[in-house]
TORLO-931424 format. One record per residue (C-alpha): residue number from 0; residue in one letter; chain; x, y, z. Coordinates in steps of 0.02 Angstrom, whole numbers, plus 32768, in hexadecimal, padded with zeros to 4 digits. Layout:
residues N
+------+------+-------+------+------+------+
: resi : resn : chain :   px :   py :   pz :
+------+------+-------+------+------+------+
:  NUM :    A :     A :    X :    Y :    Z :
...
+------+------+-------+------+------+------+
***
This chain:
residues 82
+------+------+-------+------+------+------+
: resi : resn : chain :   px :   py :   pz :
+------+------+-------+------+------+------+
:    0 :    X :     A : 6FF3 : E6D1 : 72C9 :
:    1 :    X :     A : 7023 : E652 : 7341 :
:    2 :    X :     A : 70C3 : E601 : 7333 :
:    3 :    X :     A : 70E4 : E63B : 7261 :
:    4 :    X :     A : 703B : E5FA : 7237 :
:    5 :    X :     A : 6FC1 : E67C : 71F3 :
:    6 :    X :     A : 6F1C : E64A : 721C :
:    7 :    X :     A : 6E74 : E67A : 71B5 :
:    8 :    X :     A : 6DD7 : E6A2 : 720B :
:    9 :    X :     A : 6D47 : E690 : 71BF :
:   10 :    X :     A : 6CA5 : E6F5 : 71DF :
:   11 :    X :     A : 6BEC : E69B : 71D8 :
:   12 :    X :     A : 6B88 : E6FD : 716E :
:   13 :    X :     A : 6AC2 : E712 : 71B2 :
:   14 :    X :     A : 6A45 : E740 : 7158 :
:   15 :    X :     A : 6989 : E774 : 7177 :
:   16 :    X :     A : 6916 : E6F2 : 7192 :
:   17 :    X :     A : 687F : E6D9 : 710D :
:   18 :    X :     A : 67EB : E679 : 70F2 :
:   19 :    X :     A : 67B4 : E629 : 7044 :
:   20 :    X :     A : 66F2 : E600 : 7017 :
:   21 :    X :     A : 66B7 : E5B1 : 6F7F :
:   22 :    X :     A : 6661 : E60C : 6F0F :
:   23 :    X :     A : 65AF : E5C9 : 6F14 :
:   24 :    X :     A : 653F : E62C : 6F9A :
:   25 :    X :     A : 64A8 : E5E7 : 6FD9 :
:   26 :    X :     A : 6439 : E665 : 7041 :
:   27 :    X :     A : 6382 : E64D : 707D :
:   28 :    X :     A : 6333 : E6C5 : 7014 :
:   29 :    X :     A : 6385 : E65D : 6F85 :
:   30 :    X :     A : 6336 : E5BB : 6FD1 :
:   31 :    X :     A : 6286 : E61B : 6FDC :
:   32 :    X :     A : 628A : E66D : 6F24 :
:   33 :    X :     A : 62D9 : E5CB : 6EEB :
:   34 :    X :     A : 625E : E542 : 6F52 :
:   35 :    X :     A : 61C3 : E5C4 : 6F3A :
:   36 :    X :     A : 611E : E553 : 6F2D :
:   37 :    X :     A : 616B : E4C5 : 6F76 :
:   38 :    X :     A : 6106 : E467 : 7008 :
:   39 :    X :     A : 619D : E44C : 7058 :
:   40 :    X :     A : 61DB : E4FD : 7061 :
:   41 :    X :     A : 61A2 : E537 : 70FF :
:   42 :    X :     A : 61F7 : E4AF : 7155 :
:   43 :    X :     A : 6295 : E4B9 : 70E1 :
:   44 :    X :     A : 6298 : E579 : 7117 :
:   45 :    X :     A : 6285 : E551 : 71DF :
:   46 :    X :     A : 631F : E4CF : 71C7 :
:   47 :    X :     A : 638F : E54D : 7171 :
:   48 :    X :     A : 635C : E5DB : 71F4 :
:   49 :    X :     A : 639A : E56D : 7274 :
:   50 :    X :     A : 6438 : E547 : 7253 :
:   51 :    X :     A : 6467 : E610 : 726F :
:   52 :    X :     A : 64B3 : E625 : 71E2 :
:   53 :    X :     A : 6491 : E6B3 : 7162 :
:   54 :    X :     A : 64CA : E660 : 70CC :
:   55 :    X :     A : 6538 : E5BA : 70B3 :
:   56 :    X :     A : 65C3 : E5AF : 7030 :
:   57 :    X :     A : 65CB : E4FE : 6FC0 :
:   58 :    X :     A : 664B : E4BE : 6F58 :
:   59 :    X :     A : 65D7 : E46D : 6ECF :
:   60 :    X :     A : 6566 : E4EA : 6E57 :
:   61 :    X :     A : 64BB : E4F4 : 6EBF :
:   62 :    X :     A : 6464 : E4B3 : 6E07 :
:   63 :    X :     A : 64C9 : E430 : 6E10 :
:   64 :    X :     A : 649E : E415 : 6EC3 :
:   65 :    X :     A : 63EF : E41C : 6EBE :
:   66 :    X :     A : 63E0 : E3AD : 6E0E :
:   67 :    X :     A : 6443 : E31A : 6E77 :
:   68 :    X :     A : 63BF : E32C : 6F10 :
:   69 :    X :     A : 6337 : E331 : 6E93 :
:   70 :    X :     A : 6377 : E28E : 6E33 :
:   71 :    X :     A : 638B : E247 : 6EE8 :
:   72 :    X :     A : 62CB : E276 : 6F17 :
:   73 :    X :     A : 627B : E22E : 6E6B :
:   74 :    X :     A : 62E9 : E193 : 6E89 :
:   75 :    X :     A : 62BE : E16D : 6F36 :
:   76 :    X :     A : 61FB : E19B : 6EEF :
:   77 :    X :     A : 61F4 : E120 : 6E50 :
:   78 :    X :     A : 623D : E095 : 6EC3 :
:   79 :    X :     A : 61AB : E09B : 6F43 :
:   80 :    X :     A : 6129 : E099 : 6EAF :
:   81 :    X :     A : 6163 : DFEE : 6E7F :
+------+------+-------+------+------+------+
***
């Protein structure tokens, strides 16, 4: 007390840290069952080995994903054939 004033102390409250991933897991043996047959593959698997990482966490569905890079590849095809 100081002076007929109670005072109130207040305590911080800590907690543990923690880290949050989205759900969708992208690893390179999903990229080579996924891409098998592909020309592209073996280049597509030295870029991914690269980077270090064992697996990459995205935030959209990976058929989702791969259906927009896909509409993205045909697209940028049809418009050099005219």
């Amino acid at each position: 007390m100081c002076a007929g004033v109670a005072l109130m102390v207040v305590m911080a409250t800590l907690c543990g840290p923690s880290v949050t991933v989205p759900e969708y897991v992208v690893t390179l043996d999903f990229a080579r069952r996924s891409h098998a047959g592909r020309s592209q593959l073996p280049l597509a698997l030295r870029l991914i080995r690269n980077t270090g990482l064992a697996k990459r966490h995205i935030v959209r569905p990976i058929e989702e994903t791969l259906r927009h890079i896909t509409e993205t590849a045909l697209t940028g095809q049809i418009a050099t054939l005219r």
